[in-house]
PyMOL Python script that loads the backbone (N, CA, C, O; Angstrom):
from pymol import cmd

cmd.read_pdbstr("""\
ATOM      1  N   UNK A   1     -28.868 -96.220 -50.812  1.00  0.00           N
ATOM      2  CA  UNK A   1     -29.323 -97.228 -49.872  1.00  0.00           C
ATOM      3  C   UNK A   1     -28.106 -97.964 -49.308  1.00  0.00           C
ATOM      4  O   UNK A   1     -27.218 -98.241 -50.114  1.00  0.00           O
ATOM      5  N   UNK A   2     -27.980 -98.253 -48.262  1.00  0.00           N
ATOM      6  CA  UNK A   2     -27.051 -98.880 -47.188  1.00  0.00           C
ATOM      7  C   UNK A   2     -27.031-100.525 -47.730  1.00  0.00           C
ATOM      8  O   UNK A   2     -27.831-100.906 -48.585  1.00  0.00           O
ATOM      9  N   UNK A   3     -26.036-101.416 -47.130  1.00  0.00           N
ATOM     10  CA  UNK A   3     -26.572-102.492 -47.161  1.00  0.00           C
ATOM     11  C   UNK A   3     -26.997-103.295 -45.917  1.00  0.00           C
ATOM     12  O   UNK A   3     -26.693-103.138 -44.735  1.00  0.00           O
ATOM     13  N   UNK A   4     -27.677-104.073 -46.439  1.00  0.00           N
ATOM     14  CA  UNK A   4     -28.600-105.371 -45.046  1.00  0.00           C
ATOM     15  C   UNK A   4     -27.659-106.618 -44.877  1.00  0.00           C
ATOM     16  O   UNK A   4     -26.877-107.193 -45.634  1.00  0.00           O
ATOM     17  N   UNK A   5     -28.057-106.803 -43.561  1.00  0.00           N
ATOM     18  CA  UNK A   5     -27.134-107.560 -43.100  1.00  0.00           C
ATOM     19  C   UNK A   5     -28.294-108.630 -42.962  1.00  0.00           C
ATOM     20  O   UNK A   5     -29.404-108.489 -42.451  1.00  0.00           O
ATOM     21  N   UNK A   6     -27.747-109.697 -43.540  1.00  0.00           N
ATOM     22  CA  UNK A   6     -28.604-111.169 -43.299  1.00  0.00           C
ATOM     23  C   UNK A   6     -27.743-112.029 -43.121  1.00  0.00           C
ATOM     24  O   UNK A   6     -26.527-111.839 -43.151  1.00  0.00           O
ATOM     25  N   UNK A   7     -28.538-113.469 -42.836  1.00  0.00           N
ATOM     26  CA  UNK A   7     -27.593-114.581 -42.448  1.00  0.00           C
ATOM     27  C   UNK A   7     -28.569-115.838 -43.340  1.00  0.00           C
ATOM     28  O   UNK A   7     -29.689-116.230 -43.666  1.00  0.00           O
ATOM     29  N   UNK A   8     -27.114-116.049 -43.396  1.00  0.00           N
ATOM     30  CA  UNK A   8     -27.370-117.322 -45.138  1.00  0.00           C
ATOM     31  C   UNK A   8     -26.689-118.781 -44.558  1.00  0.00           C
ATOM     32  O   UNK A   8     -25.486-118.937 -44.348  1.00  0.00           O
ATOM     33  N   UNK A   9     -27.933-119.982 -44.317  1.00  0.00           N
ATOM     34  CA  UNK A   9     -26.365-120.676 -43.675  1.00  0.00           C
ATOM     35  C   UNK A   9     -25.768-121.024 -42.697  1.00  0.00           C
ATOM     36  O   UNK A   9     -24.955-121.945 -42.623  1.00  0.00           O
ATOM     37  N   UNK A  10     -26.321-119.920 -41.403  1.00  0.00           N
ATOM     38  CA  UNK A  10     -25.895-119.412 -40.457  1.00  0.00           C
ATOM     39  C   UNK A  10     -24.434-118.792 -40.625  1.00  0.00           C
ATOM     40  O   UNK A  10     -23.746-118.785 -39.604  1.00  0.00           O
ATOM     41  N   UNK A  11     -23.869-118.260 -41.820  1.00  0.00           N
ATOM     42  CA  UNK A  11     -23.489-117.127 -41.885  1.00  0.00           C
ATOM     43  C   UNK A  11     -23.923-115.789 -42.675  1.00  0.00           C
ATOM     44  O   UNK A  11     -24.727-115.513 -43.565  1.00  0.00           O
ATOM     45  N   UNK A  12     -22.740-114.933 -41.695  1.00  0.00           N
ATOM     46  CA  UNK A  12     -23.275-113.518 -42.127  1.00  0.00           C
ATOM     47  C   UNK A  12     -22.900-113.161 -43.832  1.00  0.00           C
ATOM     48  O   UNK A  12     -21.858-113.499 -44.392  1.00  0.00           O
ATOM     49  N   UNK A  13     -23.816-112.547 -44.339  1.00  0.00           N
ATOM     50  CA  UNK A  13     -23.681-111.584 -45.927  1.00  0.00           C
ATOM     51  C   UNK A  13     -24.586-110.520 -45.471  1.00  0.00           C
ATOM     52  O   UNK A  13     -25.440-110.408 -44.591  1.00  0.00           O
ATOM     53  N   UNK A  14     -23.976-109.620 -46.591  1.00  0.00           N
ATOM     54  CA  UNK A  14     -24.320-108.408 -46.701  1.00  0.00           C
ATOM     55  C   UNK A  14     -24.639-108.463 -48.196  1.00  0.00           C
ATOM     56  O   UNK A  14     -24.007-108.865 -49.172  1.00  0.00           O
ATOM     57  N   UNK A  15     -26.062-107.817 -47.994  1.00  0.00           N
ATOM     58  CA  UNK A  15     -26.593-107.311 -49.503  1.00  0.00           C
ATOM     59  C   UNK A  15     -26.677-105.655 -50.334  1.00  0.00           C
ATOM     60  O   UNK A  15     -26.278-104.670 -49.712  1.00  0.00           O
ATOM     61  N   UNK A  16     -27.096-105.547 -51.418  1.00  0.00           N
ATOM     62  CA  UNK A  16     -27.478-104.062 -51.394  1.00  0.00           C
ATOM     63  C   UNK A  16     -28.464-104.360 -52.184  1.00  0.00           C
ATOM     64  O   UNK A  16     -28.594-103.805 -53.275  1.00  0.00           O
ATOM     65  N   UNK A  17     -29.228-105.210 -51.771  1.00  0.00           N
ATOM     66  CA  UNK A  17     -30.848-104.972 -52.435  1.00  0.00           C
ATOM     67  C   UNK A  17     -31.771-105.291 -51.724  1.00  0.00           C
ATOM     68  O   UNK A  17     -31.543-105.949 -50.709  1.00  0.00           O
ATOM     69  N   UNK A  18     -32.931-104.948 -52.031  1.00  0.00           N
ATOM     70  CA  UNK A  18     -34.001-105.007 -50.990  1.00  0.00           C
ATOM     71  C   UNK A  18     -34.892-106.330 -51.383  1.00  0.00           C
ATOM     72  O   UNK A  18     -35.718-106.892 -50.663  1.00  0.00           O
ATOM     73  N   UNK A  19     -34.476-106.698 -52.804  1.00  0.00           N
ATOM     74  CA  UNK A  19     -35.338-108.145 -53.307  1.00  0.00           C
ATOM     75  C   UNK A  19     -33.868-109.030 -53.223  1.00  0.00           C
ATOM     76  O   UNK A  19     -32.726-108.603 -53.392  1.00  0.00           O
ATOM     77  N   UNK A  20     -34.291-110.323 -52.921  1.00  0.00           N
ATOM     78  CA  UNK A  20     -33.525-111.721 -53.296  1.00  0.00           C
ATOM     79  C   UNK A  20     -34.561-112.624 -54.303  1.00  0.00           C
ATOM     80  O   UNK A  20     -35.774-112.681 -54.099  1.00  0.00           O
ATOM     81  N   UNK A  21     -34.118-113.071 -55.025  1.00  0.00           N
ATOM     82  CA  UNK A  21     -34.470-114.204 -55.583  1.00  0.00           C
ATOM     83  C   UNK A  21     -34.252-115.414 -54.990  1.00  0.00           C
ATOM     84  O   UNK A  21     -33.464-115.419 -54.045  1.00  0.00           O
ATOM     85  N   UNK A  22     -35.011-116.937 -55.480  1.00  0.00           N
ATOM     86  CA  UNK A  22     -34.560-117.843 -55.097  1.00  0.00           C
ATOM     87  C   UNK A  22     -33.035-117.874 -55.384  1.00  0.00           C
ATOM     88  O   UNK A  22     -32.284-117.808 -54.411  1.00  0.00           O
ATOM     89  N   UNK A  23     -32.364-117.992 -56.974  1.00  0.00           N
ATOM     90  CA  UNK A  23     -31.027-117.981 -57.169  1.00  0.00           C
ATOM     91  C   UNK A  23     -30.457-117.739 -56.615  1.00  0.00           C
ATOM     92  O   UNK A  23     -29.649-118.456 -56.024  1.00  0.00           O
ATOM     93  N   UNK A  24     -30.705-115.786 -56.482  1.00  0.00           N
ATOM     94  CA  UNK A  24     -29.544-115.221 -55.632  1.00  0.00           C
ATOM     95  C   UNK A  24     -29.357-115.900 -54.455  1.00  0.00           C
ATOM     96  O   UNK A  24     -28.175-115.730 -54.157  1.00  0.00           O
ATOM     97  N   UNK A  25     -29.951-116.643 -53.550  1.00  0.00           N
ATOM     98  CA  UNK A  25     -29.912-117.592 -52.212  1.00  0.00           C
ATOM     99  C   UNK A  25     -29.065-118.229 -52.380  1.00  0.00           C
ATOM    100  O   UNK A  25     -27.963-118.236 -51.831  1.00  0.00           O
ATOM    101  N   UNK A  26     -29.691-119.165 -53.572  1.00  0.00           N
ATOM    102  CA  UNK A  26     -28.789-120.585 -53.587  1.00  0.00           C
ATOM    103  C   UNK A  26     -27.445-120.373 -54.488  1.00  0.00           C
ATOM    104  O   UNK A  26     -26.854-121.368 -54.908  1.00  0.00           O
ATOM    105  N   UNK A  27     -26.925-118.930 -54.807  1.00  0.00           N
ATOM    106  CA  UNK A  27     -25.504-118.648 -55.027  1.00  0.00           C
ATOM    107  C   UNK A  27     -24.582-118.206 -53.474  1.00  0.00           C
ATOM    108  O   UNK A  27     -23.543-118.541 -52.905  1.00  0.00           O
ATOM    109  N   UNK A  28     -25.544-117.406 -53.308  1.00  0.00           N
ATOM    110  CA  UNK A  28     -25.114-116.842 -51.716  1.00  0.00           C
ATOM    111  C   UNK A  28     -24.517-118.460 -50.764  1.00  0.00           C
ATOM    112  O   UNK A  28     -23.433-118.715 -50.238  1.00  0.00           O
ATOM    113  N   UNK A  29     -25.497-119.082 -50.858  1.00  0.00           N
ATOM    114  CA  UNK A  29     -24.977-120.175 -50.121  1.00  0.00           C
ATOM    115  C   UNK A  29     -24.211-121.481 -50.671  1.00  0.00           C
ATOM    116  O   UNK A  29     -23.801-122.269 -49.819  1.00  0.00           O
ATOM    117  N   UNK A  30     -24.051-121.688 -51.637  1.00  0.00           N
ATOM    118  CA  UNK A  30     -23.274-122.247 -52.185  1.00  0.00           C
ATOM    119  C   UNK A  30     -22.607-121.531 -54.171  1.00  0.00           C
ATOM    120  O   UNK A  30     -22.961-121.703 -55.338  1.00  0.00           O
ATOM    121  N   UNK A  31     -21.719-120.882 -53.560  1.00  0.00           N
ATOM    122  CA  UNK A  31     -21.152-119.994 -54.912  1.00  0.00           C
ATOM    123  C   UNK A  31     -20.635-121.615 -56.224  1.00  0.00           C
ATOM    124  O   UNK A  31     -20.428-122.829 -56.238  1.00  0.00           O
ATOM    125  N   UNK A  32     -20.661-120.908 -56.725  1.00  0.00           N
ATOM    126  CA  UNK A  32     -19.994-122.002 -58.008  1.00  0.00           C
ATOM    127  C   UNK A  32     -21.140-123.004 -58.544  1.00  0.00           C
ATOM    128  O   UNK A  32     -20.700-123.873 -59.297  1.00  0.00           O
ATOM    129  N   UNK A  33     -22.323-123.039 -58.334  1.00  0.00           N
ATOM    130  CA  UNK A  33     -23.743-123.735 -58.126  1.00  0.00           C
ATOM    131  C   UNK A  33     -24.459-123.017 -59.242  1.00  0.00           C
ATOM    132  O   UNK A  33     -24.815-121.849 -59.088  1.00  0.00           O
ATOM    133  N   UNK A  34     -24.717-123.776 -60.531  1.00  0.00           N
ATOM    134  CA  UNK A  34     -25.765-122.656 -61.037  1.00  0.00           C
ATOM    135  C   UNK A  34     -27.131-123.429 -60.352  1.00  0.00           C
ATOM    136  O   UNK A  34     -27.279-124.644 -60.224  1.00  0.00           O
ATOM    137  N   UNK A  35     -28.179-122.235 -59.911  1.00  0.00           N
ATOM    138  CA  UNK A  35     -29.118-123.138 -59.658  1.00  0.00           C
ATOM    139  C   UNK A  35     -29.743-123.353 -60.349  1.00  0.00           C
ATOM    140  O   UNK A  35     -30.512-124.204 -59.902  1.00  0.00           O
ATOM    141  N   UNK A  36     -30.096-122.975 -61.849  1.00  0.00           N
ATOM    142  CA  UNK A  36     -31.085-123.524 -63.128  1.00  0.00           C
ATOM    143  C   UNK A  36     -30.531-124.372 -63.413  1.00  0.00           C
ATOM    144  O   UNK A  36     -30.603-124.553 -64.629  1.00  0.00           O
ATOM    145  N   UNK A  37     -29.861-125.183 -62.831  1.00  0.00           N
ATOM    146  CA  UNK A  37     -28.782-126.649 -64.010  1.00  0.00           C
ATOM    147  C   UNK A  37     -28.137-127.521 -62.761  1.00  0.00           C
ATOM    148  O   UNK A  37     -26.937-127.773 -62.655  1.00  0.00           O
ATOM    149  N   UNK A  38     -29.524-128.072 -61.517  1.00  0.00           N
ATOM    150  CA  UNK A  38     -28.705-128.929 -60.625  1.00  0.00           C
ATOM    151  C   UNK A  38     -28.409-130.363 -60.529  1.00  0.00           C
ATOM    152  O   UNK A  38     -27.840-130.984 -59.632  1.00  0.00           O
ATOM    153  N   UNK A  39     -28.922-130.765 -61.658  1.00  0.00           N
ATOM    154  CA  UNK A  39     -28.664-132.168 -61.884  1.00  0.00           C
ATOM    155  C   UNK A  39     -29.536-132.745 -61.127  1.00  0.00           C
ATOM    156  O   UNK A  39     -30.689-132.338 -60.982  1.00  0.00           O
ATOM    157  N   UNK A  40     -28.998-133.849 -60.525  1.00  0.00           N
ATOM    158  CA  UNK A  40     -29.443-134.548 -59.427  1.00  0.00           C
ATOM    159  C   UNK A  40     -30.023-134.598 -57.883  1.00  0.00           C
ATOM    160  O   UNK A  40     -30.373-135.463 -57.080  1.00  0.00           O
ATOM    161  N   UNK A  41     -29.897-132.889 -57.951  1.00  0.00           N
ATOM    162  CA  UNK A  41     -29.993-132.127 -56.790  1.00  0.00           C
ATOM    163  C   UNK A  41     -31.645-131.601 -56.590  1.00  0.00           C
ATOM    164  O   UNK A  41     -32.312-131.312 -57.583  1.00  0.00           O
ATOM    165  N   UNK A  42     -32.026-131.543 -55.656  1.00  0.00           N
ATOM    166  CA  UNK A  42     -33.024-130.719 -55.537  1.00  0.00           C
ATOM    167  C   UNK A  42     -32.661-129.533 -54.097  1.00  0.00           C
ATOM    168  O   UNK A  42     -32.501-129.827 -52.913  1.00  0.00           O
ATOM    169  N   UNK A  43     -32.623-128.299 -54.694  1.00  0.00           N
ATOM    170  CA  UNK A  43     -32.685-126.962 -54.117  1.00  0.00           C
ATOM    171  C   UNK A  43     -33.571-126.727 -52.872  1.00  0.00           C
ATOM    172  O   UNK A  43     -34.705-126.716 -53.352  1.00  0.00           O
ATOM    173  N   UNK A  44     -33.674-126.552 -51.665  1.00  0.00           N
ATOM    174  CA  UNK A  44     -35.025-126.098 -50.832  1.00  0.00           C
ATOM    175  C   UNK A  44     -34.385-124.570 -50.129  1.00  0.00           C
ATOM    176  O   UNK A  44     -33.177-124.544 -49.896  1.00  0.00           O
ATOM    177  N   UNK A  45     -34.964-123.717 -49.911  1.00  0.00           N
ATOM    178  CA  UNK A  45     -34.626-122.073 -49.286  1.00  0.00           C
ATOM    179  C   UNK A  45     -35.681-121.783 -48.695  1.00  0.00           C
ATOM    180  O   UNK A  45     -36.690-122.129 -49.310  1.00  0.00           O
ATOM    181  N   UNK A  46     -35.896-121.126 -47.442  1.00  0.00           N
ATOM    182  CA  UNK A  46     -36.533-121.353 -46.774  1.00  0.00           C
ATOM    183  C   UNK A  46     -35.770-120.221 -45.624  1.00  0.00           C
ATOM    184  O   UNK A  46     -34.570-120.167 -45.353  1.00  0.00           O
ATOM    185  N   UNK A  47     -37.105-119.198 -44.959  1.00  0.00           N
ATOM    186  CA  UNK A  47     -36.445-117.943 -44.746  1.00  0.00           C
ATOM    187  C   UNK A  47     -37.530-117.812 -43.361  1.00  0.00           C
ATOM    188  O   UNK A  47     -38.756-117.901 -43.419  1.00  0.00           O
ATOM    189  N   UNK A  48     -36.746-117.589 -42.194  1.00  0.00           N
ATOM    190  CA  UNK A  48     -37.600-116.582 -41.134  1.00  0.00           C
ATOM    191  C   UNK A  48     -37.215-114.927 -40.672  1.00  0.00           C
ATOM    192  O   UNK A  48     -36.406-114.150 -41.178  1.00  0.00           O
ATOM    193  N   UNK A  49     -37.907-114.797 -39.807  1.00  0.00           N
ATOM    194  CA  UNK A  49     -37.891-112.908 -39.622  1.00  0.00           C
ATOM    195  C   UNK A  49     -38.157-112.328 -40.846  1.00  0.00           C
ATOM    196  O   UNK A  49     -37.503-111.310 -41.068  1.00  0.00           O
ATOM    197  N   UNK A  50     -39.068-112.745 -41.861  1.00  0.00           N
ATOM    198  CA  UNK A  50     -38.770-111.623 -42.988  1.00  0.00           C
ATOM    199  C   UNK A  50     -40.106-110.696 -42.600  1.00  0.00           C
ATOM    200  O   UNK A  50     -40.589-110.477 -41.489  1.00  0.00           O
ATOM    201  N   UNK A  51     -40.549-110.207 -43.991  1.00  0.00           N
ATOM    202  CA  UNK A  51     -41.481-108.889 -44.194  1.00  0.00           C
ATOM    203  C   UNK A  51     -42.630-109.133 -43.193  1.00  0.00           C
ATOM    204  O   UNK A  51     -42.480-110.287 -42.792  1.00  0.00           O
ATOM    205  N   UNK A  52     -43.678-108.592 -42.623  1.00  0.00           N
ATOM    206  CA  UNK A  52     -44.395-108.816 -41.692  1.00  0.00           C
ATOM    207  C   UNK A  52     -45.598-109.441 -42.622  1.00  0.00           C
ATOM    208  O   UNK A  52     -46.358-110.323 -42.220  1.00  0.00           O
ATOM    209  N   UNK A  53     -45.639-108.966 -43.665  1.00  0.00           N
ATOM    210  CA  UNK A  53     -46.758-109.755 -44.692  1.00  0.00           C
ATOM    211  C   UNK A  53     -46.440-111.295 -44.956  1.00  0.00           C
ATOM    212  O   UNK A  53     -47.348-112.055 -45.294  1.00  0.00           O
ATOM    213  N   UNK A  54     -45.180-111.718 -44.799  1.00  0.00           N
ATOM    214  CA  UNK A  54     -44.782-112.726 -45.133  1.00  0.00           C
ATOM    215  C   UNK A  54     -43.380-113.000 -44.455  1.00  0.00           C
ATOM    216  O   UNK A  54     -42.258-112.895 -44.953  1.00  0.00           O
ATOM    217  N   UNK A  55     -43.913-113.539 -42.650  1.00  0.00           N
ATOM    218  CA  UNK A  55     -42.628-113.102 -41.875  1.00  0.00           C
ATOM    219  C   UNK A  55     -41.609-114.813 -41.833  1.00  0.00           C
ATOM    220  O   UNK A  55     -40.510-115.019 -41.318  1.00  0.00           O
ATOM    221  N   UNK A  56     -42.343-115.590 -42.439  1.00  0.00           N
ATOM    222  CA  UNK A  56     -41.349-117.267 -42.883  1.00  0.00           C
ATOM    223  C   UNK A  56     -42.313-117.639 -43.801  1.00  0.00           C
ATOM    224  O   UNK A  56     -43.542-117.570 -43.791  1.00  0.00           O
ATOM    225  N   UNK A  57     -41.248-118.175 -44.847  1.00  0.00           N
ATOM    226  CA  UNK A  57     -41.741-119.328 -45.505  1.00  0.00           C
ATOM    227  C   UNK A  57     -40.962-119.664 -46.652  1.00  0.00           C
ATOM    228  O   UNK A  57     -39.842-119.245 -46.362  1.00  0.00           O
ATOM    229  N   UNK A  58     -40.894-120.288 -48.030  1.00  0.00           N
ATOM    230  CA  UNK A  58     -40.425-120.785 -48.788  1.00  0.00           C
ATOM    231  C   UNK A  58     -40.077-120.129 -49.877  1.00  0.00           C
ATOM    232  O   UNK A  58     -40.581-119.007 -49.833  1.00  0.00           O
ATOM    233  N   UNK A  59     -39.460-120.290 -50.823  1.00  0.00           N
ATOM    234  CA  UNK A  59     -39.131-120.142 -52.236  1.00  0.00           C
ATOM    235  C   UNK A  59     -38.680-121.213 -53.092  1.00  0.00           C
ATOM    236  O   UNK A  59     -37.857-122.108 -52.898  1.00  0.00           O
ATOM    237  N   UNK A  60     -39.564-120.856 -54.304  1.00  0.00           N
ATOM    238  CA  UNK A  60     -39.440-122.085 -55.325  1.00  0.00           C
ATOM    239  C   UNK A  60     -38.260-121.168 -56.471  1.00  0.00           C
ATOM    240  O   UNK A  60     -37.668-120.130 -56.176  1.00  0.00           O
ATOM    241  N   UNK A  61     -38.178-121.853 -57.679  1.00  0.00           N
ATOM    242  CA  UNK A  61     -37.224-121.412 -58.770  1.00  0.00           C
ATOM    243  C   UNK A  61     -38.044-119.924 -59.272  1.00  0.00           C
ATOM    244  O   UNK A  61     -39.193-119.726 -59.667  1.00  0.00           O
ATOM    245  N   UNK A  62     -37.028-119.136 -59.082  1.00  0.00           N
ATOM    246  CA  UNK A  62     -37.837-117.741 -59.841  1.00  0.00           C
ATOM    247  C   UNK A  62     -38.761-117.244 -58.347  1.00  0.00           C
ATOM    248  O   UNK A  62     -39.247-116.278 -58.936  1.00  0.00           O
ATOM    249  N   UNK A  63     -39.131-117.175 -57.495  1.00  0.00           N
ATOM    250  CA  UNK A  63     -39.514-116.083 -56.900  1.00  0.00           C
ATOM    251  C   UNK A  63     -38.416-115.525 -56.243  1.00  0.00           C
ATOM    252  O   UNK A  63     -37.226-115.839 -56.278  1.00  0.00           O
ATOM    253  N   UNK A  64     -39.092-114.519 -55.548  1.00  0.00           N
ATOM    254  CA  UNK A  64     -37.979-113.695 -54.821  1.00  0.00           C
ATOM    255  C   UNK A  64     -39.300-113.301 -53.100  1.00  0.00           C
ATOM    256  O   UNK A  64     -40.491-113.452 -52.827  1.00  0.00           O
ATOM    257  N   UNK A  65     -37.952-112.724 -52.386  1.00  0.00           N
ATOM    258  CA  UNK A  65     -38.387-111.987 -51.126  1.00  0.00           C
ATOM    259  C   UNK A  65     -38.197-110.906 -50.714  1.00  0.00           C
ATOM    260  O   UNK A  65     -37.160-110.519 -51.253  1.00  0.00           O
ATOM    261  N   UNK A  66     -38.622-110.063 -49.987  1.00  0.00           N
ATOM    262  CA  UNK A  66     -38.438-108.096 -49.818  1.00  0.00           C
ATOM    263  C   UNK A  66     -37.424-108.720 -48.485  1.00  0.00           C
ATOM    264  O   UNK A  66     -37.769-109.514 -47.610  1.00  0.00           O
ATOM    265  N   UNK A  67     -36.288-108.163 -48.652  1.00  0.00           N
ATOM    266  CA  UNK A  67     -35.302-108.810 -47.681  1.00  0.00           C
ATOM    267  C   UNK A  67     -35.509-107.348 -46.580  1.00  0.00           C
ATOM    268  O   UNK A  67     -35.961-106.239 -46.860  1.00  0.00           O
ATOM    269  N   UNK A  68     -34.912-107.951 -45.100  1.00  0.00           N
ATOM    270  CA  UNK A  68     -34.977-107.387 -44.200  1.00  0.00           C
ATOM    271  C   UNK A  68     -33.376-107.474 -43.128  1.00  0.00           C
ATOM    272  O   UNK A  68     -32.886-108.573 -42.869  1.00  0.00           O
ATOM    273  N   UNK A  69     -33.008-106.715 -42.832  1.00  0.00           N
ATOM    274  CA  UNK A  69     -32.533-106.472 -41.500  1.00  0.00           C
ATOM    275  C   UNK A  69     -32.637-107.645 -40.689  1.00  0.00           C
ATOM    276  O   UNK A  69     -33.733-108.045 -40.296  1.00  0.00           O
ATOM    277  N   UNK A  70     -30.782-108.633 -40.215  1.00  0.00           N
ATOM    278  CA  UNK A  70     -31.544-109.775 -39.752  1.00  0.00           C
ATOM    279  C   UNK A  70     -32.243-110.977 -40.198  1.00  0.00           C
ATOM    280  O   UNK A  70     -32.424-111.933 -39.444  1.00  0.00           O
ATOM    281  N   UNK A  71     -32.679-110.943 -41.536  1.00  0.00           N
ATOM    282  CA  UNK A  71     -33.399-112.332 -42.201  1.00  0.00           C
ATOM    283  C   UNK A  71     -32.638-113.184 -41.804  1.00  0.00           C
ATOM    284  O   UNK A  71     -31.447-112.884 -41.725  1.00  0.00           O
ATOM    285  N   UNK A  72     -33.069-114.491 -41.435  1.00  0.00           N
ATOM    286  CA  UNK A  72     -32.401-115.489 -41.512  1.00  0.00           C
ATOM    287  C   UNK A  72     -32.804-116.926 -43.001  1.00  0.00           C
ATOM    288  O   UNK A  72     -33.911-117.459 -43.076  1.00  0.00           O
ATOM    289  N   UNK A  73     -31.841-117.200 -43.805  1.00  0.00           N
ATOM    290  CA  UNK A  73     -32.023-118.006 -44.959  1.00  0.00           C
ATOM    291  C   UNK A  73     -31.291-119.157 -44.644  1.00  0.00           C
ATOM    292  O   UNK A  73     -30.123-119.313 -44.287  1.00  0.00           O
ATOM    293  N   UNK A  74     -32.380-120.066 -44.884  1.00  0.00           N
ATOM    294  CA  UNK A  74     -31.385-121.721 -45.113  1.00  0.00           C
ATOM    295  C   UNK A  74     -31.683-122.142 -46.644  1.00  0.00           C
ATOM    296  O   UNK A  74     -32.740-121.955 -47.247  1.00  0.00           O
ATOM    297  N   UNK A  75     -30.724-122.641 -47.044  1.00  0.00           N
ATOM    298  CA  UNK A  75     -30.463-123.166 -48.056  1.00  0.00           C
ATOM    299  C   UNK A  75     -29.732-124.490 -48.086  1.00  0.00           C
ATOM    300  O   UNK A  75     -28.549-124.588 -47.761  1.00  0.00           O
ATOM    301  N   UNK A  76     -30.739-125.861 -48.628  1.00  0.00           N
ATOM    302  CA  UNK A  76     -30.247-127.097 -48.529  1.00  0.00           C
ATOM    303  C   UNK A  76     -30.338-127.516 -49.915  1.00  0.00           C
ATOM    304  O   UNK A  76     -31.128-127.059 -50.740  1.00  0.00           O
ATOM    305  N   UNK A  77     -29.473-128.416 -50.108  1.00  0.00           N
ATOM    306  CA  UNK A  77     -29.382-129.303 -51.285  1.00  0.00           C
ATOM    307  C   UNK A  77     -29.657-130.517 -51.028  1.00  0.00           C
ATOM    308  O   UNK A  77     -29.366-130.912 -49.899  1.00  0.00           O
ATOM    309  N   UNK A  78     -30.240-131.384 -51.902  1.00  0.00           N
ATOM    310  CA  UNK A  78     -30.187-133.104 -51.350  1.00  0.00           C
ATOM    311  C   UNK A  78     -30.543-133.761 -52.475  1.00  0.00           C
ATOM    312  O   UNK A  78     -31.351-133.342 -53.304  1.00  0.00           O
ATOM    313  N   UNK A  79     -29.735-135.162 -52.532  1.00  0.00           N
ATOM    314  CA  UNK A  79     -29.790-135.694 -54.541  1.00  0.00           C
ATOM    315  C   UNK A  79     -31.434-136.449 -54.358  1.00  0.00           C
ATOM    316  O   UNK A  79     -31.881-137.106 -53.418  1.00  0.00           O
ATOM    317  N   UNK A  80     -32.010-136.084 -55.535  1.00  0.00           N
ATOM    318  CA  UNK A  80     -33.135-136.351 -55.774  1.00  0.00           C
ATOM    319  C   UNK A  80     -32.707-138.015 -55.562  1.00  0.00           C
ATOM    320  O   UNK A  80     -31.574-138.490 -55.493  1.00  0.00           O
ATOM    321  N   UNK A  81     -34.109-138.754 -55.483  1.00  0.00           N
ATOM    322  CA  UNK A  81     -34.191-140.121 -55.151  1.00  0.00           C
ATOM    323  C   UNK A  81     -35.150-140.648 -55.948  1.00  0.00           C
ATOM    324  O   UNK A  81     -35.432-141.843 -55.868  1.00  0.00           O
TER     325      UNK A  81
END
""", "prot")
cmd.dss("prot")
cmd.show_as("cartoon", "prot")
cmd.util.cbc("prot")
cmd.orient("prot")
């Protein structure tokens, strides 16, 4: 299998899998981040163009998405309040 070109961020990565997890996101977009251990932080990821069954929407801790060609992923952080 080839890899997919997505955009994390509004930048470009390249994957070689066809699933992402929430994690894998929120490493992709901020490396050095564990995301099971954010302190004060709360995580949001949040994806358009994906699978046609499920072409936008969210991810919580532990799911994942059938990545596509093109996805676009945002990934925000913001200190809990």
């Amino acid at each position: 299998m080839g890899r997919i070109s997505i955009i994390v961020n509004g930048r470009h990565a390249e994957v070689a899998v066809r699933e992402l997890t929430f994690e894998n996101l929120v490493s992709l977009a901020f490396p050095g981040i564990n995301p099971l251990s954010t302190g004060s932080r709360s995580l949001t990821v949040t994806y358009r163009r994906g699978p046609a069954d499920r072409p936008e929407g969210s991810l919580v801790a532990r799911e994942n998405v059938r990545v596509l060609q093109g996805e676009v992923f945002n990934v925000t952080a913001t200190d809990k309040s």
